[in-house]
N, C-alpha and C positions, 0 to 999 in steps of 0.2 A: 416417489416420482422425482425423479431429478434432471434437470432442464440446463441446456447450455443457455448462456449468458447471450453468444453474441459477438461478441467482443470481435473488433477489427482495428486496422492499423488506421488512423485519422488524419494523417499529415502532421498535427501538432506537436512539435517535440516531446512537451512537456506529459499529453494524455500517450502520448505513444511508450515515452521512458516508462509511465506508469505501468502499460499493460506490457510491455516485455518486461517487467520485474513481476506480475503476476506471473505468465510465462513460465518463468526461472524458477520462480520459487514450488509452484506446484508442479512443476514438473511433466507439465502435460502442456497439448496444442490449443490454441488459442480458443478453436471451437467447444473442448473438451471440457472448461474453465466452467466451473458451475457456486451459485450458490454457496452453496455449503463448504465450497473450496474457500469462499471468501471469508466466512465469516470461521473456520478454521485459520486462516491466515492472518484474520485482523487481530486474534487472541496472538498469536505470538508476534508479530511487529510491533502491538500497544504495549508491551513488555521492554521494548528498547528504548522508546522515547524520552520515558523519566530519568535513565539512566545520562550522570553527566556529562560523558562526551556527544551522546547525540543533542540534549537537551540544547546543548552549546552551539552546534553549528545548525541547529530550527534558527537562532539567534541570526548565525550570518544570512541565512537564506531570507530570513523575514524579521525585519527589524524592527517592523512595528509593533508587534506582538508585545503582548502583556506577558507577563510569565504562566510558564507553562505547569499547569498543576494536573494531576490525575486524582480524582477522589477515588476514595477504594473502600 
């Protein structure tokens, strides 16, 4: 059984940027966005972050941050 999410546009920039890069990345309408899209998509973006150029600009975005580690 596979269930849409939901997902609408909020006014927020910042939840909005979010859900047009879900969007983008799956390839489907915002209704269409399900579940198991997400957590398909969380396996490949959590592949970027340790990597050193993103890792660096998490830095400019949020400066308070402790370093960023991924256990594996």
């Amino acid at each position: 059984m596979v269930d849409s999410l939901g997902l609408r546009i909020t006014g927020n920039a910042f939840v909005d940027s979010g859900i047009y890069a879900l969007k983008t990345f799956c390839e489907k309408d915002l209704n269409d966005i399900t579940k198991d899209d997400l957590i398909d998509l969380s396996e490949n973006i959590s592949n970027l972050y340790p990597k050193g150029k993103w890792n660096k600009n998490m830095y400019s975005i949020f400066p308070n941050l402790k370093p960023l580690t991924y256990p594996r």
